[in-house]
C-alpha positions in Angstrom: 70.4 -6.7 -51.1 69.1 -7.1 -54.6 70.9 -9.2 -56.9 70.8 -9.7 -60.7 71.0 -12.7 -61.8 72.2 -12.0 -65.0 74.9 -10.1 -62.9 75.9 -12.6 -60.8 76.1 -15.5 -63.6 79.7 -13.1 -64.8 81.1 -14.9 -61.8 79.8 -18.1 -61.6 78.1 -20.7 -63.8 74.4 -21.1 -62.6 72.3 -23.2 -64.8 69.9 -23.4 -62.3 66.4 -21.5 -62.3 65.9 -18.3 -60.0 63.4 -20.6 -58.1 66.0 -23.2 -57.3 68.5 -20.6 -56.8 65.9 -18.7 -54.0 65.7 -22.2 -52.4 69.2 -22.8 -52.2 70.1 -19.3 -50.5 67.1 -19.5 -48.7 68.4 -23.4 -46.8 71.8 -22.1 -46.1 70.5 -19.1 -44.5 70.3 -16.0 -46.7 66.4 -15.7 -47.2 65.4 -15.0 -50.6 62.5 -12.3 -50.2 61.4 -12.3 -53.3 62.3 -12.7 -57.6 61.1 -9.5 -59.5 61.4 -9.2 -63.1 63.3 -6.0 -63.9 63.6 -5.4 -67.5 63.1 -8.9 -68.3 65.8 -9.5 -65.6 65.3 -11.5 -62.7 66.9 -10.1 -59.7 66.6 -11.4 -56.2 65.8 -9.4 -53.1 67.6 -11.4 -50.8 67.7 -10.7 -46.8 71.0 -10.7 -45.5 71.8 -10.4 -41.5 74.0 -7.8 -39.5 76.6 -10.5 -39.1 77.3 -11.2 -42.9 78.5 -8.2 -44.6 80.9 -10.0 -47.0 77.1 -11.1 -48.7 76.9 -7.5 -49.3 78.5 -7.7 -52.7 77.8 -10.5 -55.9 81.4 -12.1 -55.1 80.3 -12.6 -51.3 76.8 -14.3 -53.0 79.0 -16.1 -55.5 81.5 -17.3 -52.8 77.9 -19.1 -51.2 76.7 -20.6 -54.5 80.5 -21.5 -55.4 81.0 -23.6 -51.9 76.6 -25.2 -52.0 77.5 -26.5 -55.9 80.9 -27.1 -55.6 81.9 -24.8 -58.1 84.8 -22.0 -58.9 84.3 -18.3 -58.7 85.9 -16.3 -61.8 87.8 -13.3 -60.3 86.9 -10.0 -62.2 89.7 -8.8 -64.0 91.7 -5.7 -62.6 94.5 -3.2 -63.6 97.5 -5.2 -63.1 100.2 -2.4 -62.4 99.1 0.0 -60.5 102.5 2.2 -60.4 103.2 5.7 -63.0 105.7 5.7 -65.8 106.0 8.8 -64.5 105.0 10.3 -61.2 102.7 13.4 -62.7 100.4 14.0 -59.5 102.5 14.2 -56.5 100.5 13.2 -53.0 100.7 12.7 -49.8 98.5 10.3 -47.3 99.2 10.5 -43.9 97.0 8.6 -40.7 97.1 10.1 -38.0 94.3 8.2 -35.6 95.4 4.6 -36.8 93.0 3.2 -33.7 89.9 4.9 -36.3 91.8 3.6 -39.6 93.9 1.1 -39.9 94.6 1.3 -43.5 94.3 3.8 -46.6 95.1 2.9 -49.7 95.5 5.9 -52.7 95.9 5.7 -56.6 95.6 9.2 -58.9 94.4 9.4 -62.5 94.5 11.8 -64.8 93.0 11.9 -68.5 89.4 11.5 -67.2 86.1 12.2 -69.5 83.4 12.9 -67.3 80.5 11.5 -69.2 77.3 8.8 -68.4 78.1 5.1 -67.8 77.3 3.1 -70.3 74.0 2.0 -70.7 74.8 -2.0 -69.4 76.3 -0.5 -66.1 73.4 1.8 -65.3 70.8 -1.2 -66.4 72.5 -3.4 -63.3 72.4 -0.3 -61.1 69.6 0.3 -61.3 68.4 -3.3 -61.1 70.5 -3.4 -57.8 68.9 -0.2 -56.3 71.5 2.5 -57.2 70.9 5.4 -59.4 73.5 6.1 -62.1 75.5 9.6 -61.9 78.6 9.8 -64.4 81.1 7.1 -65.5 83.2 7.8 -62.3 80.6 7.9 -59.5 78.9 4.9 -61.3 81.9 2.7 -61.3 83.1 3.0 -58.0 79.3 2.0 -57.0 79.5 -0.7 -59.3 82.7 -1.6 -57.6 81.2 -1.1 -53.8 78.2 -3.7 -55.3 80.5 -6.4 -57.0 83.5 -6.8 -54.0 81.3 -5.3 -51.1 84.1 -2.5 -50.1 83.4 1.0 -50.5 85.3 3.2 -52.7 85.0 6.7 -52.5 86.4 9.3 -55.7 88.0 13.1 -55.1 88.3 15.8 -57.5 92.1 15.6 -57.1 92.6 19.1 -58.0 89.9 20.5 -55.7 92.2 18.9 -53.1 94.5 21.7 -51.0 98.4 20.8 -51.0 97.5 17.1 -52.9 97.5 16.1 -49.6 95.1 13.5 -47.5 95.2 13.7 -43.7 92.8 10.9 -42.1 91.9 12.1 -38.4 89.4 12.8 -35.8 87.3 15.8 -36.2 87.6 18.6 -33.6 84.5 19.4 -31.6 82.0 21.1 -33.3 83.3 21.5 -36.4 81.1 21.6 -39.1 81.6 20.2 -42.7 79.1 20.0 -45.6 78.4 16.6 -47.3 77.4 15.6 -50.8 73.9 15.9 -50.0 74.1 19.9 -49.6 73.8 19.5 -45.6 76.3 21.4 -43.7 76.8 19.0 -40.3 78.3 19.6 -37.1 80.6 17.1 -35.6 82.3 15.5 -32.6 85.5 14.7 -31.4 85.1 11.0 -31.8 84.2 11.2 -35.6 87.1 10.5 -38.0 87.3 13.1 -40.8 89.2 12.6 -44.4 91.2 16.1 -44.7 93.0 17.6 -47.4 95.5 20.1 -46.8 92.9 22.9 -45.7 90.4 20.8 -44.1 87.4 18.0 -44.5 87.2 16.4 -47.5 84.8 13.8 -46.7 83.3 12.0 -43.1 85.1 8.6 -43.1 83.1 5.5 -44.1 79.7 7.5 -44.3 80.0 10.3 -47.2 82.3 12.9 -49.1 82.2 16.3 -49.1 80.5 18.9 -51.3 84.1 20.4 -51.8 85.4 18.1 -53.8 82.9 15.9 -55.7 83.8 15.2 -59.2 82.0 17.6 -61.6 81.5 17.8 -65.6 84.7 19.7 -65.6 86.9 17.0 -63.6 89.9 15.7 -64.8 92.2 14.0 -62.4 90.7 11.8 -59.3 91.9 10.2 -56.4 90.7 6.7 -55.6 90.3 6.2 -51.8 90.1 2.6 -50.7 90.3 2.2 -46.8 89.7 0.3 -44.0 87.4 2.0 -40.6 87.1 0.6 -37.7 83.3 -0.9 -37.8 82.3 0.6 -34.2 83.4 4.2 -35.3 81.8 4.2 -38.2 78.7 2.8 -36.7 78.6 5.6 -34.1 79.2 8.6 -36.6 76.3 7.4 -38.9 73.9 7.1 -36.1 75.1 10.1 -34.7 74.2 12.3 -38.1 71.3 10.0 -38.8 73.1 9.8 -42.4 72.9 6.1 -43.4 74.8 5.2 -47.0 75.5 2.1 -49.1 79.1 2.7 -47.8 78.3 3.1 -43.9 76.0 -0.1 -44.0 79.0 -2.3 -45.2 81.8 -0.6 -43.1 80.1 -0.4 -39.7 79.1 -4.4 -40.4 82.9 -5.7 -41.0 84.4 -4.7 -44.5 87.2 -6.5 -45.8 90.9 -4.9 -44.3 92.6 -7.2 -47.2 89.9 -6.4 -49.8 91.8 -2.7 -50.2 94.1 -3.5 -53.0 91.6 -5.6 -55.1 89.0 -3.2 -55.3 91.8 -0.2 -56.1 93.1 -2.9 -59.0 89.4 -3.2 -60.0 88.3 0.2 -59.9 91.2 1.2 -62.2 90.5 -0.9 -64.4 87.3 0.3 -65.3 88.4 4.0 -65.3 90.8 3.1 -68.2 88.0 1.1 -69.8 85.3 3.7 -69.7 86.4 7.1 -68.9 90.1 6.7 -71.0 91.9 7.4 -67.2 95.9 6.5 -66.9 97.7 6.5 -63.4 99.1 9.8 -62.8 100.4 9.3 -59.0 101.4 5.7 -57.8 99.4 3.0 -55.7 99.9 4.3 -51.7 99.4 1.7 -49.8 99.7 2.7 -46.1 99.5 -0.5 -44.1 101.6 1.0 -40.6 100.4 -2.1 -38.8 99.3 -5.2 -40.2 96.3 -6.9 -39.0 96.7 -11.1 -38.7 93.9 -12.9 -39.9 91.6 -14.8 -37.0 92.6 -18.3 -36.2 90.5 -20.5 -34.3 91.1 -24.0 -33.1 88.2 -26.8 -33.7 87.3 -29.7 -32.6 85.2 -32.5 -34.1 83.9 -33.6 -30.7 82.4 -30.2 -30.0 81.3 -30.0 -33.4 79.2 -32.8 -32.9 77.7 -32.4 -29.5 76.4 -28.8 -30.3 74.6 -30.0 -33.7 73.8 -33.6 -32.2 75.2 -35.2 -35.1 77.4 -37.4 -36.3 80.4 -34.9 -38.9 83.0 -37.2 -41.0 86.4 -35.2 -40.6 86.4 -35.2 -44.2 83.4 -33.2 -44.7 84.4 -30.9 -42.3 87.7 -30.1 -44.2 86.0 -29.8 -47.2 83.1 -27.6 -46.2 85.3 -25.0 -44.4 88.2 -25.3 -47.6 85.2 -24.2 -49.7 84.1 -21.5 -47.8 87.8 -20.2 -48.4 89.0 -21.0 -44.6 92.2 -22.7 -44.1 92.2 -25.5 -41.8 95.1 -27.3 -40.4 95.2 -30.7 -38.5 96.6 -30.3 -35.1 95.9 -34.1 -34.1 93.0 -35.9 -34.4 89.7 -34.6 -35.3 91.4 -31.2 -34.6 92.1 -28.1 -36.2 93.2 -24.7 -36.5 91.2 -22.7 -39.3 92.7 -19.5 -40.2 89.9 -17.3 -41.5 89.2 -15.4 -44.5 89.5 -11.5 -44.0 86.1 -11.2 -45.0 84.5 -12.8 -42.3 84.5 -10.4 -40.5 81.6 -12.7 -38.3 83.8 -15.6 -37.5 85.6 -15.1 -34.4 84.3 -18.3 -32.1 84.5 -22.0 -32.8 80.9 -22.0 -32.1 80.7 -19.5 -35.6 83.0 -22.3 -37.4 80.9 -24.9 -36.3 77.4 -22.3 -37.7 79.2 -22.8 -41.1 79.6 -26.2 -40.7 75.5 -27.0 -39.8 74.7 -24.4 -42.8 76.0 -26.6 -45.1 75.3 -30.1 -43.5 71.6 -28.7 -43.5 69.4 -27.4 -40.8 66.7 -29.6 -42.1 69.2 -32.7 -41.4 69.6 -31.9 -37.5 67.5 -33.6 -35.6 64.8 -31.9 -33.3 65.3 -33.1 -29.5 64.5 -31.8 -26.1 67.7 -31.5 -24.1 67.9 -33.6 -20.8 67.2 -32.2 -17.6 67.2 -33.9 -14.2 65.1 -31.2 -12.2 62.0 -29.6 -13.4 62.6 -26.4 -11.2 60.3 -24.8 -9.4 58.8 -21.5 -9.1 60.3 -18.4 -7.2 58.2 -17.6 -3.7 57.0 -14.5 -5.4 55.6 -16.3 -7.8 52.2 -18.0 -6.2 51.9 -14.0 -5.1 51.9 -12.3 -8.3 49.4 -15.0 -9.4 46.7 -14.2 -6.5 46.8 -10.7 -7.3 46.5 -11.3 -11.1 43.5 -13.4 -10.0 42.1 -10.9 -7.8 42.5 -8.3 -10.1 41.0 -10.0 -13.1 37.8 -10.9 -11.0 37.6 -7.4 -10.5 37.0 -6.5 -14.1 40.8 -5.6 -14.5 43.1 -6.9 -17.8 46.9 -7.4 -17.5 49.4 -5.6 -19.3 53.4 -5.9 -20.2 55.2 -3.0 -21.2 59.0 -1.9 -21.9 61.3 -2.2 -19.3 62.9 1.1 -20.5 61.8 4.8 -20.8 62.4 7.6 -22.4 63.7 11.2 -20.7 60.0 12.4 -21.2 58.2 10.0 -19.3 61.5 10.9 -16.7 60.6 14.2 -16.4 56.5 13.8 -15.9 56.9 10.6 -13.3 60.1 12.0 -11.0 60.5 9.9 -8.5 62.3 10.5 -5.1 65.6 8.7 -5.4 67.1 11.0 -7.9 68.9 10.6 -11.0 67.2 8.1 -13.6 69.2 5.0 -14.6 70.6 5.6 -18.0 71.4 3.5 -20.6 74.7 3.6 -21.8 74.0 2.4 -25.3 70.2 3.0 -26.4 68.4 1.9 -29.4 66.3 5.1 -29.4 65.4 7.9 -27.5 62.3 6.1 -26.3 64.7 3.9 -24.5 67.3 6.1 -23.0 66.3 4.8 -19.3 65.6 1.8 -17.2 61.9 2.6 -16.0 61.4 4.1 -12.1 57.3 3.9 -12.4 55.1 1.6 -14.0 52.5 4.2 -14.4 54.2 6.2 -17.6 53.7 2.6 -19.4 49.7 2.4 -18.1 48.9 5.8 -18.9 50.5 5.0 -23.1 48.5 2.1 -22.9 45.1 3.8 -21.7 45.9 6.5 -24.2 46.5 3.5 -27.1 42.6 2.0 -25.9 41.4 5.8 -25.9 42.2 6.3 -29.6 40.9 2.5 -30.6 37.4 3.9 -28.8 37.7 1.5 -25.3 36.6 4.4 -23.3 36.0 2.1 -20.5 39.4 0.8 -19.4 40.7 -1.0 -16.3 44.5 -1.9 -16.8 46.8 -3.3 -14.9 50.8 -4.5 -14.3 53.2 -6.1 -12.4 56.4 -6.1 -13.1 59.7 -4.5 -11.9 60.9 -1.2 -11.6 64.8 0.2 -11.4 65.8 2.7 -8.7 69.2 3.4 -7.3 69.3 2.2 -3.8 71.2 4.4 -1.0 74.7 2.9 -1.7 74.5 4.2 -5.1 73.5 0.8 -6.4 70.9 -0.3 -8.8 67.9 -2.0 -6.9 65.0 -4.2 -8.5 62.0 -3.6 -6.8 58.5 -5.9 -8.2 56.1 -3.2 -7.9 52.2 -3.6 -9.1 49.9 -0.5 -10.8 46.3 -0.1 -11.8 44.7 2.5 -13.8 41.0 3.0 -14.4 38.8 5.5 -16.9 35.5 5.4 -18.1 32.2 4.0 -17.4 31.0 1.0 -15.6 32.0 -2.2 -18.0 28.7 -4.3 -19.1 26.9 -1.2 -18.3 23.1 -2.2 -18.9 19.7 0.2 -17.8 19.2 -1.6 -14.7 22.9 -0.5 -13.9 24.1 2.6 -16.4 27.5 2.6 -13.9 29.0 5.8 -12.7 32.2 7.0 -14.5 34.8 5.8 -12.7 36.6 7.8 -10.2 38.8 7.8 -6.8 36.4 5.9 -4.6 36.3 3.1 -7.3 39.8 3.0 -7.7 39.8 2.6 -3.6 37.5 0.4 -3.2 39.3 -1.9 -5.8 42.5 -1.7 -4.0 40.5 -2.5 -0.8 39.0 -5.5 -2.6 42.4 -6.4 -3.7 43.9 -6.5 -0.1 41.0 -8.2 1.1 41.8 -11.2 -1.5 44.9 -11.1 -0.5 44.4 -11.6 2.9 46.7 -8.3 3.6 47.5 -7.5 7.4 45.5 -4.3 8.4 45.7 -1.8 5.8 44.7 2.1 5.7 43.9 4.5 2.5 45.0 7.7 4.0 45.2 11.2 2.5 49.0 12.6 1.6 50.7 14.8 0.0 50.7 13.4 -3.3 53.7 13.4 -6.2 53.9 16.0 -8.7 52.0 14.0 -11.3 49.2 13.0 -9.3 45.9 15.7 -8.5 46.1 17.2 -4.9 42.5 16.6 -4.5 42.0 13.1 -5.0 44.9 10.8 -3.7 46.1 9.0 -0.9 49.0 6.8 0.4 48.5 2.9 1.4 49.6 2.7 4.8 50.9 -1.0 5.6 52.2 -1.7 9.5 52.8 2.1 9.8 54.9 2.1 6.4 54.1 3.3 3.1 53.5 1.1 0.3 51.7 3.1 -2.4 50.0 6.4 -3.7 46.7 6.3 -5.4 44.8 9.2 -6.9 43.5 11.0 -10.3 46.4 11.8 -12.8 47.4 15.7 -12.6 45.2 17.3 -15.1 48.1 18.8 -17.1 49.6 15.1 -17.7 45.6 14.5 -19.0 46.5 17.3 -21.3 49.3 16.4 -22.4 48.7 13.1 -22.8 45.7 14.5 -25.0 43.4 12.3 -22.7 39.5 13.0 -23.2 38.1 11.8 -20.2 40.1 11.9 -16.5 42.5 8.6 -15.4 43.0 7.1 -11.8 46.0 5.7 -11.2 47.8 3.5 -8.1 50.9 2.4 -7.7 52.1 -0.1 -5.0 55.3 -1.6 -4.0 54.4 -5.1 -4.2 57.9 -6.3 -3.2 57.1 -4.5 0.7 53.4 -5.6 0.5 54.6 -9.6 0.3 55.4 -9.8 3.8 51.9 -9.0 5.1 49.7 -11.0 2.6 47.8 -14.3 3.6 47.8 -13.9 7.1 46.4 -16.8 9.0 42.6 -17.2 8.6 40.6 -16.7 11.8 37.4 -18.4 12.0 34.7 -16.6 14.6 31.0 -18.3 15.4 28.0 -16.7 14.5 26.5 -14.1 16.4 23.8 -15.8 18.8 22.0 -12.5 19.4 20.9 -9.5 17.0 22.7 -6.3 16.6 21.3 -2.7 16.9 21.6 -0.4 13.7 21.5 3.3 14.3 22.2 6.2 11.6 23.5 9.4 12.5 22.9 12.7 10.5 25.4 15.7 11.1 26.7 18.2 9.2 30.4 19.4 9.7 33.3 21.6 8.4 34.1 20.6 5.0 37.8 20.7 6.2 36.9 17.0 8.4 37.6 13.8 6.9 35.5 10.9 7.6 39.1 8.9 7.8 39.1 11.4 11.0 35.8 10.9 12.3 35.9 7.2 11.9 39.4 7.1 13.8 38.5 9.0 16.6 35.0 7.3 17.1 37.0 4.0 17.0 39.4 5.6 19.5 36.5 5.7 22.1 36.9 1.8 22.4 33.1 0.9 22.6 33.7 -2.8 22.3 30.0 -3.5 21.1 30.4 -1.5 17.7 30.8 -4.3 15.6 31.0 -2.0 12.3 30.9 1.8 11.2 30.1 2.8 7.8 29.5 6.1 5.7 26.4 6.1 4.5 25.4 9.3 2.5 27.6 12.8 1.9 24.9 15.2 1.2 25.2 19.1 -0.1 22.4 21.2 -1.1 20.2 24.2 0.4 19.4 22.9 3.5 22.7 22.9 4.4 25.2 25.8 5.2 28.0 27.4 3.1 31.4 25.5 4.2 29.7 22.5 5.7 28.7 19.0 4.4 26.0 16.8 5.5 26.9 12.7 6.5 25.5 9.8 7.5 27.0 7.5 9.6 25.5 3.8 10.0 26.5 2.1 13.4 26.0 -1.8 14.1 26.1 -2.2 17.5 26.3 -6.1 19.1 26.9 -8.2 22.6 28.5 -11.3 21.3 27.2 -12.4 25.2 23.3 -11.0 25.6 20.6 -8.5 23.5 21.8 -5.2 24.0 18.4 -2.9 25.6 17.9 0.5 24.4 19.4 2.6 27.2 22.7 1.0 26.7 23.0 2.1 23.0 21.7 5.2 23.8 24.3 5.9 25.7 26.5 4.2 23.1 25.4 6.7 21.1 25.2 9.4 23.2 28.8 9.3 23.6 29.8 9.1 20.0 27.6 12.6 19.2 29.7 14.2 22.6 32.9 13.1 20.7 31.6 14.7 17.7 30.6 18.0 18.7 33.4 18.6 20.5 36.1 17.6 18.7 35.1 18.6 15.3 32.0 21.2 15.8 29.5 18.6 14.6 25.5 19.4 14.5 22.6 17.0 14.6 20.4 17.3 11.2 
């Protein structure tokens, strides 16, 4: 809100210096931003919060300086009758959704001279942010800026019947606004009619129809009260935000009506030579009773930890223009102005109170507490695995909690229908996330375009699913993500790009830190946004507790990723159980093992998963480990087959094995092979 000094000194005597004035503002909450000279003006750009729209106007900015100085506030002047000598513009106003609006208030001149403002008015519009139009449009902005309520002005002869209907709009119905955009509207969106149809979307901006031209002559003055939250919805439905929709869907002023009517006359006679053709109508069907709120002293003082005489309690709330009443000692009830629209707690009486006591007079104290607390089970988990992961060259992230119906659509998951959010901020929030991975893959995109080609990311945090009895379930749920080259690549070690093994062998490493019961990486059928030919599901005590893999290479595309992603997500929550087993401590071996390797070649269709489970299957209690040594492909091998070898460690934990008995060790693991999977000797 910009503010002109020499504007606001019309209501108020300031003798003080803009510096002095920022300050003052700026201690009692309403940050000064900055003073800029405007035509050897000084205006202040003051920030003013969602909860104070009656310091949307220079009498709510007055009303602050009045109450810090103890001054009085000069009311403007305004028309004093606002009734015809004669009735020569005959209208009707009629509400008929009075949950949308519960009061409109009409006047009608005639004798109007369209022409500019003069040249003082547009100077302090301009100074304020507003561009001048024509005497009419100007004054009713000057109006809106000076009492904070929005005013709106209709060509009364452009308007069918003389009639105003206020009402909601029927669905779809389209209307076009003053800024030459034909709109298409809902049901819940309250319409100003005339007697042929819209006129003007209530609170948030007229209609094309019946703006006042060069050639106008007669005008009626609409000065209403809308219900904040309607108003609020319709403007962020159109995307159309106005001067007049920022003030109404913050709180105007229901009793500010009449005042800004009186005022807005009385301009129109002084500069545009208007006289009241059809009386002030005032329709009021319901009144709405101020907010009362009972305070006490006691309460007062134990939220601001300080000491408040009952005096300067009654005299800072009587300044502010609330109304407090004793009910006993060091107790009130405060009936509160109409335009603050903010107060509706004790706690927001007792805000006023501090603001003027001074924040920089409370004490700063840390409260009491008798437990320090202590950390949830989980807890101690989560920070292992943030170790673990960290030693292995991984870096934490913390993204949203939300998603959007994008990242929806690419990471589906299996419950079903996404958890939406009843009221979002934006359409990148429509959603409580199902996956972490939509969140990883942003992040590795954000590193891509900053040049971090080599990325290893990771998170854990929670994830929101619906759970079989239709309710929402948290679930703690841990994902990694890594692109790119080896990190601290150097020539002794130039580092592969990373790819599916790496990704598994991390997740390996991971369990191993962790202590995790016996865990398998098998192949599975993967989601749709993983590739078919690299992933895998983490099998945990026959359950399974993640998927692994490259990102689909459409996603990569789509993503606009240069260089492929590997991706793993894990439901931490299920893996809890089955970390830190016990530690089991076994003596060292007192006699040598026997290493053999084994070259065959096989279908490519085989597995080593399924080699190494069925050679394990043979029981040989002696193989002490198994390990895939080399995956060959070339010449010397056939079309449809792929060359491995196989390293077995053979050992007696009770004598030196001889070499007949790990012959026939071996013997009977190349049997196994050739005839269950067709294997050949190299």
């Amino acid at each position: 809100m910009k503010i002109s000094i020499e504007w606001l000194r019309e209501y108020l005597d300031l003798p003080e210096s803009p510096e002095q004035l920022r300050l003052s503002l700026t201690m009692a909450g309403h940050v000064v931003e900055s003073i800029a000279d405007i035509d050897g003006v000084p205006v202040l750009e003051l920030e003013i919060t969602a909860n104070r729209p009656d310091c949307l106007s220079y009498l709510g900015v007055a009303r602050e300086l009045a109450a810090l100085y103890g001054r009085k506030v000069r009311a403007p002047g305004t028309a004093k009758a606002l009734q015809a000598r004669e009735e020569r513009a005959a209208y009707h106003i009629e509400i008929r959704d009075r949950d949308l609006c519960p009061r409109y208030v009409g006047l009608v001149l005639d004798g109007i001279r369209i022409g500019p403002s003069p040249d003082w008015m547009q100077r302090r519009l301009t100074a304020s942010g507003m561009r001048p139009v024509n005497n009419i449009v100007d004054i009713t902005n000057y109006v809106l800026l000076e009492c904070g309520h929005p005013l709106h002005a209709f060509d009364f002869d452009k308007l069918h019947e003389g009639r105003i209907v206020v009402g909601r709009a029927r669905q779809g119905q389209r209307m076009e606004t003053l800024d030459g955009v034909e709109r298409e509207l809902d049901g819940e969106m309250l319409l100003i009619n005339d007697g042929a149809g819209p006129v003007a979307i209530a609170g948030v901006m007229g209609g094309r129809d019946s703006e006042i031209s060069d050639t106008t002559t007669r005008v009626l003055l609409e000065c209403a009260y809308f219900r904040p939250a309607s108003i609020r919805r319709t403007a962020k439905k159109l995307g159309l935000s106005t001067e007049a929709s920022y003030r109404f869907e913050r709180g105007a002023d229901w009793n500010g009506t009449l005042a800004a009517i009186a005022r807005t006359c009385y301009w129109i006679r002084q500069l545009a030579g208007g006289r009241i053709a059809g009386s002030l109508q005032d329709v009021y069907p319901e009144a709405i009773a101020p907010v009362q709120i009972d305070l006490r002293r006691d309460r007062a003082e134990a939220l601001l930890g300080v000491g408040l005489a009952p005096e300067f309690i009654e005299s800072t709330l009587k300044s502010l223009q609330f109304k407090p009443v004793r009910k006993g000692k060091d107790q009130w009830r405060v009936q509160c102005p109409t335009f603050r629209a903010d107060v509706e707690l004790e706690a927001d009486l007792i805000e006023e109170i501090a603001r003027f006591y001074g924040y920089q007079r409370i004490p700063s104290t840390i409260p009491a507490c008798k437990s320090a607390g202590q950390s949830a089970p989980v807890h101690s988990l989560e920070q292992a695995a943030r170790h673990a992961l960290r030693g292995l060259g991984f870096s934490e992230i913390m993204s949203l909690s939300f998603a959007s119906l994008q990242d929806q659509q690419r990471f589906p998951t299996p419950e079903g229908q996404p958890l939406e959010i009843r009221n979002p901020l934006t359409e990148e929030t429509q959603f409580l996330r199902t996956s972490l991975v939509p969140g990883l893959v942003k992040t590795v995109k954000g590193n891509f375009n900053h040049d971090q080609n080599s990325v290893r990311l990771f998170e854990i945090a929670k994830v929101f699913r619906r759970g079989a009895d239709g309710a929402v379930a948290e679930r703690n749920t841990l994902a990694m993500a890594g692109s790119g080259g080896g990190i601290g690549q150097n020539w002794l070690d130039p580092g592969a790009e990373y790819d599916f093994y790496r990704l598994k062998g991390a997740i390996r490493a991971l369990l191993a830190a962790l202590r995790c019961a016996p865990a398998e990486i098998v192949p599975a059928a993967p989601p749709s946004w993983l590739n078919e030919a690299f992933s895998a599901a983490l099998m945990v005590d026959g359950k399974c507790l993640g998927i692994l893999g490259g990102l689909h290479p459409s996603l990569i595309e789509e993503y606009k990723l240069k260089q492929a992603l590997y991706v793993a997500e894990i439901d931490f929550q299920g893996l809890c159980p089955h970390l830190f087993s016990p530690i089991q401590f076994k003596p060292l071996a007192r006699f040598p093992g026997v290493e053999r390797d084994l070259s065959i070649t096989v279908s490519r269709e085989v597995s080593y998963g399924a080699l190494r489970q069925a050679i394990l299957g043979l029981g040989i209690r002696e193989l002490s480990s198994l390990e895939l040594t080399d995956v060959y492909e070339g010449n010397q091998i056939p079309a449809g087959r792929v060359g491995m070898t196989l390293r077995f460690t053979f050992l007696d934990p009770e004598g030196t094995l001889v070499v007949d008995r790990v012959q026939r060790f071996s013997d009977n693991i190349v049997h196994l092979l050739r005839d269950s999977f067709g294997a050949e000797l190299r």
